[in-house]
N, C-alpha and C positions, 0 to 999 in steps of 0.2 A: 549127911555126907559131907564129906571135907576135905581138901586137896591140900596135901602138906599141913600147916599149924592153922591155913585160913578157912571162910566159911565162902566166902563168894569172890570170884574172880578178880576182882578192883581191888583187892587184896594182897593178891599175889606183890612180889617183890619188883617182878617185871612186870608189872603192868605199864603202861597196854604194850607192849612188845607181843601183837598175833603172831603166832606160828601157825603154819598149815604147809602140809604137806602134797607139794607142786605134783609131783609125781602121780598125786593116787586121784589130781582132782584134774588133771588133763584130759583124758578120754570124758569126764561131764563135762567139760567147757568145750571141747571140737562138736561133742551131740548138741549141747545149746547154739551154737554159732552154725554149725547144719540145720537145724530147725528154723533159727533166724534166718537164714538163705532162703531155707522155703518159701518161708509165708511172705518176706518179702519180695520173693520171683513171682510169687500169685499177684500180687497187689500191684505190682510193675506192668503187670497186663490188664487192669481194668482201668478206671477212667476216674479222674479225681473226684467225681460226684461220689462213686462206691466207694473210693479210698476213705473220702471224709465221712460215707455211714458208717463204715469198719470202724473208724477211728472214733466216733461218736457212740458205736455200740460200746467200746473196750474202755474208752472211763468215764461211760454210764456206770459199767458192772465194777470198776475200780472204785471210784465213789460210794456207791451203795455198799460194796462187799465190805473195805476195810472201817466202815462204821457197823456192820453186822458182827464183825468180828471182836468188837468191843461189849454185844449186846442190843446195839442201838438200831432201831429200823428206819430209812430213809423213805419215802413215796421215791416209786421208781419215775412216774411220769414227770413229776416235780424237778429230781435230778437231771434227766434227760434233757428237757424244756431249757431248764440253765442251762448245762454245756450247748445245748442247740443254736444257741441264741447269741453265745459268745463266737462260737464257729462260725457262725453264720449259715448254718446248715436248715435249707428247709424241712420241716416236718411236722405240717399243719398248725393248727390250734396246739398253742403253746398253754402248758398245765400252769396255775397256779404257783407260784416258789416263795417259798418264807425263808426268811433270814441267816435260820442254821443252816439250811441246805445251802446258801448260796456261799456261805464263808465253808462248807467242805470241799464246793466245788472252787473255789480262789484256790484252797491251797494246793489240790491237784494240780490245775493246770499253770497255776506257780511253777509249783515243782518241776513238771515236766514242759510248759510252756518257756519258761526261762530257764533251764537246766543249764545254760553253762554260765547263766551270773553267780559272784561267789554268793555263798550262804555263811549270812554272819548273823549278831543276837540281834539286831533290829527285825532280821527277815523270819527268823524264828520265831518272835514276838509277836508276829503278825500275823503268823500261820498260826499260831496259836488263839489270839483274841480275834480271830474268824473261826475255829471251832466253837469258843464259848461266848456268843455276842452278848450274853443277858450276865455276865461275871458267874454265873453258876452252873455247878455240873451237877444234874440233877436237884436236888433239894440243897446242897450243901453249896456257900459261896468259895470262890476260890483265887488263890493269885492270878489275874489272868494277864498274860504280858508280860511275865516276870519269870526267875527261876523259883520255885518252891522255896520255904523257909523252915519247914520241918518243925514249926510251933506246936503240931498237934502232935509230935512223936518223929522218926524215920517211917521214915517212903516204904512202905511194904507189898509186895503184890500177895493179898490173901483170900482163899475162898472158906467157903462152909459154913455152917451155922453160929452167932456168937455164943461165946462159949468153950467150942469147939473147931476155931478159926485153925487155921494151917498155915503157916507162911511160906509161902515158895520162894521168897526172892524180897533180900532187904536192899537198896540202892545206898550209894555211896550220900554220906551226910553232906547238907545242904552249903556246910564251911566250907568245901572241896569243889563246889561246882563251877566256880567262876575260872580257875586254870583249867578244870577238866575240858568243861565246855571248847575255852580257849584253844587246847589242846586239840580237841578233837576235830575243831573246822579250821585250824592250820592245814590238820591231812588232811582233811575233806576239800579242801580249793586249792592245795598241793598242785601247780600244773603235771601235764601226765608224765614230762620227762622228768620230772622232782620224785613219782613215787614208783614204788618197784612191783606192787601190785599188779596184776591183768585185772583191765576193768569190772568184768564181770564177778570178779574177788572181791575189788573195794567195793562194789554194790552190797553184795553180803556182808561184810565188816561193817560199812555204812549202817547198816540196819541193825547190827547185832551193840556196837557199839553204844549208838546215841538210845536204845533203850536200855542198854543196860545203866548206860547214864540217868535215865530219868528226871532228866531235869526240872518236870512241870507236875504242881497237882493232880492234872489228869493230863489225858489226849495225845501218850507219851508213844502210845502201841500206834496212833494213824501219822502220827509225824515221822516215828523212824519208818514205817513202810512208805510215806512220803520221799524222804531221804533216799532209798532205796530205789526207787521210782527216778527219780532224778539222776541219781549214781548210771543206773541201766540206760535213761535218755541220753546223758553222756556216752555212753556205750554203745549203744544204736547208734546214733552220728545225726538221728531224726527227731524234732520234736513231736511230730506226731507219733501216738501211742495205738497200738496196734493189738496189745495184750495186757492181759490182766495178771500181775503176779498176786494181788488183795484177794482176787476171785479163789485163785488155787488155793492161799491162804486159810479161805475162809471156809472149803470142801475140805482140808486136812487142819482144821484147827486146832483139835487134840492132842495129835503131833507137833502142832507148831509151838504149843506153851511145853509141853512135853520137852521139846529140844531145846527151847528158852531155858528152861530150869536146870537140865542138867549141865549145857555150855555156862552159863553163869556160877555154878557151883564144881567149877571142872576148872582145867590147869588151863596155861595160856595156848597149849595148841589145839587149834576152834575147825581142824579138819572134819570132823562130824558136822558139825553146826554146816560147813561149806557144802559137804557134797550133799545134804538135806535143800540149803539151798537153790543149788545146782538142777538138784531133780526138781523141785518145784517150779523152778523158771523153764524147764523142757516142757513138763506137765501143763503149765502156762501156755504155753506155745502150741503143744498143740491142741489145745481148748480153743485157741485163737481160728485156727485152723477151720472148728466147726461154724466160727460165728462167722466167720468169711464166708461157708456155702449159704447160711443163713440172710446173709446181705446179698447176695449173688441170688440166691431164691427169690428173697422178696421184690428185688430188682425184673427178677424174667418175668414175675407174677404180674406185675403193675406195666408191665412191657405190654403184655398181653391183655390184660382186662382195663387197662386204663382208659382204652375209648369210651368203653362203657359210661352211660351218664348217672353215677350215683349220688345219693343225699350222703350227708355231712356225718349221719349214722353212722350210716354202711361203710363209708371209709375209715372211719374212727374204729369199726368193730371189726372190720378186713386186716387193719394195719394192727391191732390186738393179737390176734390170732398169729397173723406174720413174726411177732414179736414171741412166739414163744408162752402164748397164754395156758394161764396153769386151771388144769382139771379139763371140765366139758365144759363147749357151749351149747347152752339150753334158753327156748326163748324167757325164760326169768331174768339169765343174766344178762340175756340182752337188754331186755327190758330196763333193768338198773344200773349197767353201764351207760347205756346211752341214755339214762335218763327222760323213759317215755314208758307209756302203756304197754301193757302186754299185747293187746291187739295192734297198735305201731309196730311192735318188736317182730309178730307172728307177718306182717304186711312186709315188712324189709324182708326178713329170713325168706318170705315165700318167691319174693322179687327172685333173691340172689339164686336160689334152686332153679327156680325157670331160668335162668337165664345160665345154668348150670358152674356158677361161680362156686355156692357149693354143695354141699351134698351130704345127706343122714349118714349118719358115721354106724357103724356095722355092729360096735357095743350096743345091748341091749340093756336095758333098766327101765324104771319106770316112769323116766321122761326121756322124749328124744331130743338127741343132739346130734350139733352140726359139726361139717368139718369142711377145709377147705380142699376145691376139687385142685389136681396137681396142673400145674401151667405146662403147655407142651413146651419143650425144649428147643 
């Protein structure tokens, strides 16, 4: 596909001169900024302990998601632990955290903890050499803190078998990147009466822009949704983060490279690209929406049963399940989460029934499992 005599956007004559069409992308920007009302009207009436679990669930799942969405899997407790710890937010026995986890969680709350310092190549560099602490991505060594050199060839985004690779997406050559870059965080620290954008516009440009640039070996797809992130905290007016746009990201991923490949190989008006956007920051929102009753549950739950005097188990295995724990519990799992015998395991679980915390869950199979009983209201 080819727009005009080019193959990809950076090409075009006007580049980067975005077009998009104000008109068609109004009525998604009043639905996002109504849904921001909401959830921020919910949050206005609990108490800064829930505020900071909301905010400590949403980039838990921002963290984890926009490294899923690369392929790469994070330990969730690990993540949380870090942000826990930086917040200051109690939440027991703190997990274990190795190195890459901690430089994905720096650059987050970078991004969004500092969101109105400007972002220049130093802060870039940074974000960057805390994704790759060890110089390698994967098996391969890489520039890291630097802009690419394109030594082994141009920057390609390709999948499939070799052989049989497919290129979706060649990046602009590596002689080009030092005004681009320059270029593109002039706009990006623009103050707001300098650009003509609605913020929630340059949020999505921000992100479409700096990967289409590609400036780095790797790490190029979690930095621009970084960028992004920061762009929208500007836009919020709040450093603390309440949603996850990574998570939405990472539930319509196939769409997202999908819409990647055709705006980079498409003319300079990125209306499509915007109101894809658009709906994914609604969808965001009210995803957020769930994890607020989620925090609000777990909250009334521990209201209620927290006199109770339990072992170190029981609440490590209670606040699991709180969290959203995947499949059944069965006393095995208990057994090898908490890390004890089956007979410890079947001793807790039997406690927590008498004591009617929880209760046999009504699927049948050939082992039984538990569930937790609901907190009176």
């Amino acid at each position: 596909m080819k727009s005009g005599d080019y193959s990809y956007i950076w090409q075009a004559d006007d580049w980067p001169r975005w077009r998009y069409d104000l008109a068609a992308l109004a009525a998604p920007m009043a639905d996002v900024s109504r849904a921001q009302g909401l959830l921020l009207g919910r949050l206005s009436d609990v108490g800064l302990a829930l505020r900071d679990q909301a905010s400590l669930a949403a980039l838990t799942e921002d963290v984890i998601k926009t490294s899923e969405i690369e392929g790469e899997a994070l330990n969730v407790e690990s993540v949380r632990s870090s942000i826990a710890r930086r917040m200051g937010v109690e939440i027991g026995a703190l997990a274990r955290i190795d190195r890459h986890v901690e430089g994905v969680v720096d650059m987050v709350l970078d991004a969004t903890g500092n969101a109105t310092a400007p972002v220049d190549q130093a802060r870039l560099f940074g974000w960057h050499a805390a994704l790759f602490p060890t110089g390698y991505s994967g098996l391969s060594r890489i520039n890291v803190g630097a802009w690419r050199d394109d030594a082994g060839g141009p920057m390609q985004v390709i999948s499939g078998p070799i052989g049989r690779q497919r290129v979706h997406y060649e990046a602009p050559p590596a002689s080009r990147l030092e005004p681009e870059t320059a270029r593109f965080l002039d706009w990006l620290n623009a103050p707001a009466g300098q650009v003509s954008e609605p913020p929630l516009i340059k949020a999505g440009l921000g992100h479409l822009w700096f990967v289409t640039l590609h400036p780095f070996d790797d790490g190029n797809g979690r930095i621009a949704r970084a960028i992004g992130d920061l762009l929208l905290t500007r836009a919020d007016g709040s450093p603390q983060r309440f949603y996850s746009l990574s998570a939405q990201i990472q539930r319509d991923r196939k769409t997202y490279y999908e819409m990647l490949e055709r705006t980079q190989k498409g003319a300079m008006d990125v209306t499509g690209w915007l109101l894809w956007f658009l709906d994914s920051l609604h969808r965001a929102l009210d995803q957020a929406q769930l994890t607020l009753d989620a925090v609000l549950a777990k909250a009334r739950f521990w209201q209620h049963w927290g006199p109770l005097s339990l072992n170190e188990r029981q609440i490590k295995l209670l606040n699991k399940l709180l969290d959203n724990f995947d499949g059944k519990l069965t006393t095995s799992k208990w057994a090898a989460i908490a890390k004890c015998s089956p007979d410890t395991a079947l001793r807790d679980i039997t406690d927590l029934l008498e004591r009617g915390v929880l209760k046999k869950a009504d699927a049948g199979g050939r082992s039984t499992s538990y569930e937790l009983t609901d907190a009176p209201r």
